[in-house]
Structures are given as structure tokens and as C-alpha cells.
N, C-alpha and C positions, 0 to 999 in steps of 0.2 A: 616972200611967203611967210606965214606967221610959224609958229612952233608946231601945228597941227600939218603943214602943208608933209607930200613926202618929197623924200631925200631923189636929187639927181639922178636918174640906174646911169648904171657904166657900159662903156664899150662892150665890153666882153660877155657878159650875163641879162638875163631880163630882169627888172626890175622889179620887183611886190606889186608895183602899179599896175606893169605890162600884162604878169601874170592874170593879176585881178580884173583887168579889161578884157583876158583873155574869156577867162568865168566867165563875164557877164555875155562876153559876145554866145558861147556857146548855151547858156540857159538860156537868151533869147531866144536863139535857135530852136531850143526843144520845146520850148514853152506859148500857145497858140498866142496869137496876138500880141507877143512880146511881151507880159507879162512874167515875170519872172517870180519861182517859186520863194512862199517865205511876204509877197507883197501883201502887207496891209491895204486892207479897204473894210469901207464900211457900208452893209447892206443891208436889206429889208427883208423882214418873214413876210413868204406870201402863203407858204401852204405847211402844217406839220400834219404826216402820214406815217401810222406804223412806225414811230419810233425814229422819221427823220424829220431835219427838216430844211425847207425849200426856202433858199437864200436869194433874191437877187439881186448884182452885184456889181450891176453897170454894162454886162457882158450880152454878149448875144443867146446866153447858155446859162442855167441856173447853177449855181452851187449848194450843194447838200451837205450835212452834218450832222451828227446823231446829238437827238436832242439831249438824252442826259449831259451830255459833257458840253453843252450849251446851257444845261440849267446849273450843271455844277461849279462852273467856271462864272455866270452870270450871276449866282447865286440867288435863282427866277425860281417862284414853286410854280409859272405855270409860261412856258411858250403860247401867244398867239400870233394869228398873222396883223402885220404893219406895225410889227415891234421893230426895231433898227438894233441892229447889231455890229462889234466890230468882230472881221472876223482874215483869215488870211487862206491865201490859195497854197496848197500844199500839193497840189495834180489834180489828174484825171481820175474818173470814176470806170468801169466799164461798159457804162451805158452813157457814156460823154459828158455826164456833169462834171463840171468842179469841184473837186474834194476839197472845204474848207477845214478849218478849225477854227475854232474860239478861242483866243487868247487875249488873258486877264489884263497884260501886263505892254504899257505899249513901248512898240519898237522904236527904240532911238535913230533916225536920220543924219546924225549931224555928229561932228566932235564934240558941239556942246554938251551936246543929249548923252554922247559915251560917259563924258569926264561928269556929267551930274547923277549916272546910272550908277558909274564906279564909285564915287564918293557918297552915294547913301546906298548904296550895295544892294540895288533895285534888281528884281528879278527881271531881266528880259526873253526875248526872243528869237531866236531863230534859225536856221537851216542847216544840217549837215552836211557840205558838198562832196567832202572826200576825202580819204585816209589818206595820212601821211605819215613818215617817219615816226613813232612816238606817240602820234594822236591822229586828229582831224581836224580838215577848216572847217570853220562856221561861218556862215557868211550872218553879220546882223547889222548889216549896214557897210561893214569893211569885213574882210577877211580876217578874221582869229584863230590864235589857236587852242585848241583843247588838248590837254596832254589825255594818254589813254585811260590813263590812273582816275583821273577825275572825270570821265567819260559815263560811270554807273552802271557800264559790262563788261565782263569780265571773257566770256568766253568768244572764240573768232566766228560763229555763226551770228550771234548776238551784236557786233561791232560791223560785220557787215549790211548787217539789216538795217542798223543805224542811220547810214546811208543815206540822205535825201528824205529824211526826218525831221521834222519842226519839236524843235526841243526849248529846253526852259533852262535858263541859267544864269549865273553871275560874272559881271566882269570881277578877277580879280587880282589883275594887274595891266598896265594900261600906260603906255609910253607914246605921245600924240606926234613928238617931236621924230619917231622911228615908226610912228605907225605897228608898233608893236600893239597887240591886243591877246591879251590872255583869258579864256574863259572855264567856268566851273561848273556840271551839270550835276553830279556827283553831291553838290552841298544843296542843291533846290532839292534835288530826292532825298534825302536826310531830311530837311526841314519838313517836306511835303509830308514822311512818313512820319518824324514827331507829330505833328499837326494831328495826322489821323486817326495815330496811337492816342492822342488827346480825346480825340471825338468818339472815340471807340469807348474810350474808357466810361466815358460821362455817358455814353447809350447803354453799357453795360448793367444789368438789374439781377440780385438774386433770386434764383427760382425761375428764368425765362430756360428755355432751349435753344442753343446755337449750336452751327456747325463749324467743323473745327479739322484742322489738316493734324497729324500725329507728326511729330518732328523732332520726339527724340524720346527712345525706350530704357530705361533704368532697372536697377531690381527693385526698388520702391516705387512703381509707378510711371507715368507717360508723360510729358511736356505735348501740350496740344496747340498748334496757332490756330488762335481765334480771329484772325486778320492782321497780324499786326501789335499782338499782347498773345503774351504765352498764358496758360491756364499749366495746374496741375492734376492730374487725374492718378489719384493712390490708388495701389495695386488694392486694399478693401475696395474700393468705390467700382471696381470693374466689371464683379459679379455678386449676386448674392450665392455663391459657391465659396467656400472657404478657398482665402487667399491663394491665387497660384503664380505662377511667373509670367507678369506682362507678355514678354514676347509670343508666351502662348496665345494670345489672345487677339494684338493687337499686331501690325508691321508699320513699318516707317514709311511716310508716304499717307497714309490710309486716310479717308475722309469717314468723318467718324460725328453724329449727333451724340449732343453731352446737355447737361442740366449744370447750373450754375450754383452750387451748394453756399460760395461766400468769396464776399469780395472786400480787399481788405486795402484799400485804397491809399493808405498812408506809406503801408510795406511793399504796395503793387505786387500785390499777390491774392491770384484767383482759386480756388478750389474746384472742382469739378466732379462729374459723377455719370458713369454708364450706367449701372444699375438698375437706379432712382427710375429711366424710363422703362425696364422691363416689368412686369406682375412680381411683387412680393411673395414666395409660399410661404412666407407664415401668415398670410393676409387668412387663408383658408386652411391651416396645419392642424387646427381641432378638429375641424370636422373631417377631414381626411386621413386623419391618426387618432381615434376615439379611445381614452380610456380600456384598460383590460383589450384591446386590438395584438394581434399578434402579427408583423412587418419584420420584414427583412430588409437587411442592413449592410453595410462594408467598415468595419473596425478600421479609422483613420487615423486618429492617431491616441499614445498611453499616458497618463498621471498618475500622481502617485495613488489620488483620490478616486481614479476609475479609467473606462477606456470612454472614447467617444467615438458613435457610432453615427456614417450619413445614411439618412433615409432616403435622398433624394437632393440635388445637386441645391443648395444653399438652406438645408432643413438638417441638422446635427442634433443628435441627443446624446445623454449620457448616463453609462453606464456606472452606480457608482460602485465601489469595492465591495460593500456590504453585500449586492446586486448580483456580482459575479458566479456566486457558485453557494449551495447550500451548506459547502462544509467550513470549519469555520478558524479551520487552518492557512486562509488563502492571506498570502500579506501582502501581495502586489499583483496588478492587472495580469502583467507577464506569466504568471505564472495560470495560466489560465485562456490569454486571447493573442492574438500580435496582430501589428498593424496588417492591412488587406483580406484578416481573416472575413468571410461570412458568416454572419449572424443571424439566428432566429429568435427575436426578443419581447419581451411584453409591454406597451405602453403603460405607465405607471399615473403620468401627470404629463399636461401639456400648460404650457406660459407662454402663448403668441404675444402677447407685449412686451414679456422681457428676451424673446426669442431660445427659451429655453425649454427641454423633453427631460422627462428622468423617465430611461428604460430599466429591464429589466433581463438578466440570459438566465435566473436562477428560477425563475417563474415559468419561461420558456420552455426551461428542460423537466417541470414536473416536480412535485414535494415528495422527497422520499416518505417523509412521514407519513401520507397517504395511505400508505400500503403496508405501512412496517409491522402493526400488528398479527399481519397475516404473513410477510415476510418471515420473523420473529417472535412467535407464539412462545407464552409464559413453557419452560421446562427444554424448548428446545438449545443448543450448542454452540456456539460459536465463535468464531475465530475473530480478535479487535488488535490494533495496530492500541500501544501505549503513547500518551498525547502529553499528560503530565499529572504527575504526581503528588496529592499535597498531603499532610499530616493525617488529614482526617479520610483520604478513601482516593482511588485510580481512576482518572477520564482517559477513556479509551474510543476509536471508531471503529465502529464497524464498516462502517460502508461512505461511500459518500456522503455527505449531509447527517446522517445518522450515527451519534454519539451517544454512549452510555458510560455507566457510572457503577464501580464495582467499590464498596463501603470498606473497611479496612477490617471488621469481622467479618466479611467475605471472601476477605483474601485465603487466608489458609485456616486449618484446625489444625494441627500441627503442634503448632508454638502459639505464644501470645506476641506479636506484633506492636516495637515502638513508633516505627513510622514503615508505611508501604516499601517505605524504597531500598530495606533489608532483603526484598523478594524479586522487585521489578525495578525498570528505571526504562525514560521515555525511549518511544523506538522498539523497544520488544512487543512482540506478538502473543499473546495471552489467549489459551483457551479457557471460557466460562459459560456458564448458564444463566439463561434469560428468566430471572425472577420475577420481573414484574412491567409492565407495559402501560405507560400514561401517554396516549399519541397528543389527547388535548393540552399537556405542559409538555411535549416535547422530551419525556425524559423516559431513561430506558436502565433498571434496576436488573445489576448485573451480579454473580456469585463464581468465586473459582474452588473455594471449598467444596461447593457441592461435585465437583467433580472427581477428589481425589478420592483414593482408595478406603474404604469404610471397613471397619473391623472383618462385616459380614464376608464383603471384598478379600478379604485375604483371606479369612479361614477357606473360603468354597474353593480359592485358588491352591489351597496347602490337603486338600483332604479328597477325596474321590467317595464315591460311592461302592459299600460295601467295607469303609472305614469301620474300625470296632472304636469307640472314642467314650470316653468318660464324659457326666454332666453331672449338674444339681437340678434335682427336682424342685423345680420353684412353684408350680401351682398343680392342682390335681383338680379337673372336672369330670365326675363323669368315669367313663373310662378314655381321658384325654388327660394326657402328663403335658405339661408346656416345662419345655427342660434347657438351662441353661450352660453352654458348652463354651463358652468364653465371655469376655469383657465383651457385651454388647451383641453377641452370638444368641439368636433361642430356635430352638426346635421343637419338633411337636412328636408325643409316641400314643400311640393309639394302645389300651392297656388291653391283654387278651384276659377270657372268662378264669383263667387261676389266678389271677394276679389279683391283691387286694391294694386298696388305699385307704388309704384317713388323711382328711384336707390339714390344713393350714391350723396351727394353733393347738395340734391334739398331742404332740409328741410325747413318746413311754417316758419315764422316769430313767434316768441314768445315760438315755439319747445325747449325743456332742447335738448343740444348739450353735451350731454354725449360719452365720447368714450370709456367705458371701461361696460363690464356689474358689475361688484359690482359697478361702481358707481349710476349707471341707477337704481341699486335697493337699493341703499343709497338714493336717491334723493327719488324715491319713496315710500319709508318710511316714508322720513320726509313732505310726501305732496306736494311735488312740481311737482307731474306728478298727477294729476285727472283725473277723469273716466270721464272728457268730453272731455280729450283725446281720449280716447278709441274711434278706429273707425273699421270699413274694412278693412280700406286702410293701407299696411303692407309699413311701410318704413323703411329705414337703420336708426338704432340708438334706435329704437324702443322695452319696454321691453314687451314681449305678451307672455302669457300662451299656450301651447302647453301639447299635449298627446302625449305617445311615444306607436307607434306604433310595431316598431323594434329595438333589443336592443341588441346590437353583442359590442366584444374587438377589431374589427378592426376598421381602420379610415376608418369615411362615412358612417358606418353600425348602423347608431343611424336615425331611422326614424321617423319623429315626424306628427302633425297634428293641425294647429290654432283651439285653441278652443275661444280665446277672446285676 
């Protein structure tokens, strides 16, 4: 026998041959009319219905097979009937047809056919009968084996099923002389699946929609199989919702439609996009958020430049610093909003193309200055926080948003003043009066002199009524003396019918010509004014004792009465 034939079996064991007679006898057995599964033949289409089609195949019984994997294997864009096909018996159906398949690839008969499969490492054909130690036989004309490894399952349900399977694979290793035959199914699914990754690839167009399994979740995004080529889908491309964590969104497993944003075929690397197929709101964010519109909001997240506020899940504006608050102390967002606060804010401007809102929360809550005039009417009091200090006058607030401005001749009467900050310095609280009210410039003219104690001030507080107090007669109308009781001090004495005056200008000869009262009562201390001065007669310049009648802090309300 030549190199091909097999070896002697022994006494003791059955032979590979024995065995393999054994196979054949029992697949005759199960197999109707002694055809055994795995046999090529070639038959004729007589009917395609619904997606099969109707082979027949020398047999008393048609054999069926689904057409696509007769067109895809045939590589045919259209099955008709009395096409001839090759095709092979792989069992029964349950309504007694023959279950074929198509296959590409024909099955070698002979040793020759093995040794010219093996040597240009031609795909062949055929049968799984049964698990063995390590792997399974394949019957493809002789008994082979497959190790499990190279099988292409991996789990024991999946290798069972295997089972009596018409499979596709390579010889690749092959001993004629031992009848050894090694086969590989594992490397035809590798090629098969390069192949399709090919075809994939070249069908692939940017801007189409495909469906797509999710097959692995990152914190940048999803890896999606598009059959066979991974896409990647960035955690932006998910939502138009500012960025959140994949896993929210998506699970592993999931069947998922995507849009194909870019395909970069050199890198093999696809881009992808959920988004893209949901409705844009900035497509319609003008007309939904108008100008001066007053919307609420959730403070997402702070910069240094402002906060930013969602209006609605992938619609953000922003808030900017200047925006935050009317007063104009505020240096950072914080100090003012935090992240999950609620918001009630004012549309400022909307930029649906560049996807950008500038809100407003200082607009929202109302212009002090609005009201300030009436708040803060010229004469009235008030209490202001010091803000800072410079050479020339105090910036002080009042109130929120509302800031004034107290001039450095404002600050005290007292002293003369080199710079403010010998009185005040920032941080103190200052009571002043509201001199002057500009709401159209925003500016609010403030005084703290006017508050402190005035000459008049202190006399009314040192003297009561029914006081006997000295003055200088400084003007005479009438029977009306207007009389001078101190620096800054005047009173008023109503003259009774004995009393004389003579005005201003008439004074007797040898009169002290005093014009000041301390000096009228300098002089009369030192004796130069005697009691034979003293008369009735009330003249200008004149220093006379007086009762005080009425005794008030306004000008004029000090009423006095000549007592001598």
C-alpha cells in the first residue's frame, strides 16, 4: 500500500480504520437512504418561497435552505428556479425536508485532494461527529481532529451544540502515511471576520445612522460594535445636557442607534454621536427665552468670570460677575451663589449659533436705585459701612447696591483735614447726612459735619430756661433787639414801652466801640464799661443782661427778656 494507505490495527485495540467504519456504519444507520450527513451533491432550484429555497437533489424529498446564505455564499443578487447549485445534506427539517447548506468550498474525497487542500491551505468542509478528549472529530472525508482551542467556542453549551454541525475550516497539519489529519476552524472565523471588518469598513459613510451593540463604558465615553468595527461615542456626543458620566446613561450590552460624525480610515477610527439624533434646544432657545424674559434656573457650576446657570437640560447661560449683585463689592461668584442654588434671573442676550445666553440675578432682584430717592430723601440720616478711603473724600454703602460719597470738607468742622483717614479708615460704620440725590448718575452726596454738635448745640445744652446770661446787642428793629450770646449763638428780646434804642451807627461820644461780644466783655471786666453806662436805652454794641425766656436748637428759637 502506498504512504496514504493506513497502518495494520493490532490484536489488542481497534484500529482508526475500525473505528471510522464503525462512524460510517452508524451515520448510515440514522441517515434516510444511507446518505450520510456532510455528502455533497449538486441540485437544482425549483421553487424560492418566503426567504427559502426548494432544492432538488436526486432524492425522493426536496431539500430546503435559506436563501440569503445561498446568495451569500453563491455570491448571486438574485436566486431563480433551474439555477443548479452545489449544495450538502446536513439533516432533517421538521416537516421532512432536507436541511442543506451551501458550501463555497468543495470537499475533498481522496488523499490527493487532502495533501493539495493542505498545501495551498484551501478552506474546506465538513462535519462534526463527536467530542473527544481535547477537541472533536470532523469527518471531511477521513476522520480529523480538531483540538478544542481551535474549535471558535469557548463555552460547554456552545461546543455541544457544535455537534453534528457542518463547519468550514483548514487542514493544518496532515500525516497520510499515519492518517493523521489535523484541522483548524478558529483561523476560517478570524479570516471570515477580517473579511467582514473589510466590508464593513468600505460600507461605512459619514453622516448615515447605524445600529450598534455598547461594549465597553469609560469615563470619556462608550466603545460601541458596529458589527464587527468599534466606533467611539464621547461622553459630549451623548447628550445635549452638559457632560455627565456615561454609565448614567448608557449599560453594557445595550443596542443603541448612533450617527456617524467621522471616519478616519487610515487610524481606523470611527467617531459617533447620540445627540445629533435627538431635537437641538438651541434650534428654538430665542424664541423660548426672549430678551428682558424673566426664567428660572439651577446654578451648575462657578468661575472666576461668573456662575453658570441651566435652563433646561442642554440650554446653559451665564451669569457674568459684573451681573451677580448691584453692589460693587462682590469679587467672586461664591460670595453670592453656589452650585444647586435656584435662580430667578433676567435674559440679557441669546447666541443660538454660538450656543451662548448672558443672564442676569442683579436685574432679577430689582435696581435699588429705583427707589433710593425716596428711600433717602436730601436731609435725612444715615448709617453707611466705610468701603475706602482716598485723599480727596469717603466711598461708603449704604445699602446694597447703593453707594455714596462723603467729600473731605464733609468729613468734620472741627479741624482742617490732611487726608480722610486721620478720622475713618475702611470697615467703620459712619453716621452722615444725605446732601444731595443724583438717581440718573447713580451718585449719592453725603456730609458727617452736618451732624455734629453746632455752637447753638451746645449753648441750649449748657443753659436752661430762666437763665440770666449776658449778650451784645448787635441789631435793633423796631422794638426787636437780635442779641448776640456767643460765637455763633443769636437770640431775639422783644423791647418793652420804657425801653429806648438808637440803630446801628449812632453811638454817643466817649461809647467803648467794641465789635465783637468777647471783646465787650474783655473790656468790661477790665472796667472800661461802668454802671453809669447802664441805662434804658438798648443800643448796638451794647453789652446787657438778658433772661431767657425760650430755649430751642433751632435758629431764632432762643427768646430772651432785658433784665438790665
Amino acid at each position: 500500500m502506498s504512504s496514504n494507505a493506513a497502518p495494520e490495527p493490532s490484536s489488542s485495540e481497534p484500529s482508526e480504520g475500525s473505528e471510522f467504519a464503525e462512524l460510517l456504519e452508524q451515520y448510515a444507520e440514522r441517515t434516510p437512504l444511507g446518505f450520510m450527513p456532510g455528502e455533497l451533491r449538486e441540485g437544482r432550484v425549483i421553487e424560492v418561497r418566503d426567504g427559502w429555497v426548494y432544492v432538488d437533489v436526486g432524492l425522493k424529498q426536496e431539500g430546503v435552505l435559506p436563501e440569503r446564505e445561498l446568495k451569500e455564499v453563491g455570491r448571486l443578487n438574485k436566486v431563480e428556479p433551474g439555477l443548479k447549485v452545489g449544495v450538502t445534506i446536513v439533516g432533517r427539517t421538521e416537516e421532512g425536508y432536507y436541511r442543506l447548506s451551501a458550501v463555497k468550498a468543495t470537499r475533498p474525497v481522496d488523499w490527493a485532494g487532502l495533501e493539495r487542500a493542505f498545501a495551498e491551505q484551501q478552506v474546506i468542509s465538513g462535519t462534526v461527529v463527536e467530542a473527544v478528549k481535547g477537541g472533536f472529530r470532523v469527518d471531511i472525508g477521513v476522520l480529523a481532529f480538531m483540538p478544542a482551542s481551535r474549535s471558535g467556542v469557548r463555552e460547554p453549551e456552545q461546543m455541544q451544540a457544535l455537534i453534528g454541525e457542518q463547519i468550514r475550516c483548514k487542514i493544518v497539519q496532515l500525516d497520510t502515511a499515519r492518517e493523521d489529519v489535523v484541522v483548524d476552524r478558529r483561523v476560517v472565523l478570524e479570516e471570515e471576520e477580517r473579511a467582514a471588518r473589510e466590508r464593513l469598513w468600505e460600507s461605512l459613510q459619514e453622516g448615515s445612522v447605524v445600529e450598534g451593540t455598547v461594549r465597553s463604558i469609560t469615563d470619556y465615553g462608550a466603545f460601541v460594535d458596529l458589527g464587527g468595527v468599534d466606533g467611539l461615542l464621547h461622553v459630549s456626543e451623548l447628550s445635549w445636557d452638559r457632560a455627565k458620566k456615561p454609565s448614567d446613561l448608557l449599560r453594557e450590552g445595550e443596542r443603541i442607534q448612533v450617527k456617524i460624525l467621522a471616519i478616519d480610515r487610515e487610524k481606523r477610527r470611527i467617531s459617533l454621536s447620540l445627540k445629533q439624533l435627538l431635537p437641538d434646544p438651541w434650534s428654538t432657545a430665542a424664541e423660548r427665552y426672549p430678551v428682558g424674559a424673566r426664567v428660572r434656573g439651577v446654578v451648575t457650576r462657578l468661575a472666576e468670570f461668573g456662575a453658570f446657570v441651566q435652563l433646561e437640560p442642554g440650554v446653559e447661560g451665564l451669569i457674568h460677575l459684573s451681573d451677580l449683585a448691584w453692589s460693587k463689592k462682590i469679587r467672586k461668584p461664591s460670595d453670592v451663589v453656589s452650585p444647586g442654588d435656584a435662580v430667578e434671573v433676567v435674559v440679557l442676550a441669546v447666541d443660538p449659533a454660538n450656543r451662548r445666553m448672558s443672564l442676569s440675578l442683579k436685574q432679577a432682584l430689582g435696581d435699588p436705585w429705583d427707589e433710593v430717592d425716596t428711600r433717602y430723601p436730601v436731609g435725612s440720616v444715615v448709617e453707611a459701612k466705610v468701603l475706602n478711603v482716598e485723599k480727596f473724600g469717603i466711598f461708603v454703602e449704604i445699602s446694597d447696591g447703593v453707594e455714596g460719597f462723603i467729600h473731605i470738607s464733609d468729613v468734620t468742622s472741627e479741624r482742617r483735614l490732611r487726608h480722610p483717614n486721620e478720622v475713618v479708615k475702611p470697615g467703620d460704620t459712619v453716621r452722615a447726612m444725605v446732601l444731595e440725590v443724583d438717581r440718573a448718575r447713580r451718585r449719592l452726596r453725603l456730609g458727617m459735619k452736618q451732624l455734629e454738635p453746632t455752637p447753638l448745640d451746645r449753648y441750649v445744652a449748657e443753659h436752661r430756661v430762666g437763665d440770666v446770661v449776658s449778650g451784645r446787642v448787635a441789631r435793633v428793629e423796631g422794638q426787636v433787639a437780635e442779641v448776640e450770646l456767643a460765637d455763633g449763638v443769636w437770640g431775639r428780646c422783644r423791647l418793652d414801652s420804657g425801653s429806648t434804642s438808637q440803630p446801628s451807627g449812632d453811638l454817643p461820644t466817649g461809647a467803648a466801640d467794641l465789635k465783637s461780644l468777647t471783646a465787650l466783655l474783655a473790656a468790661k471786666w477790665k472796667g472800661q464799661l461802668g454802671t453809669s453806662q447802664v441805662s434804658t436805652e438798648v443800643r448796638v454794641g451794647q453789652i446787657r443782661s438778658f433772661r431767657i425766656l425760650q430755649l430751642g436748637s433751632q435758629a431764632g428759637a432762643i427768646e430772651l427778656q432785658l433784665v438790665a
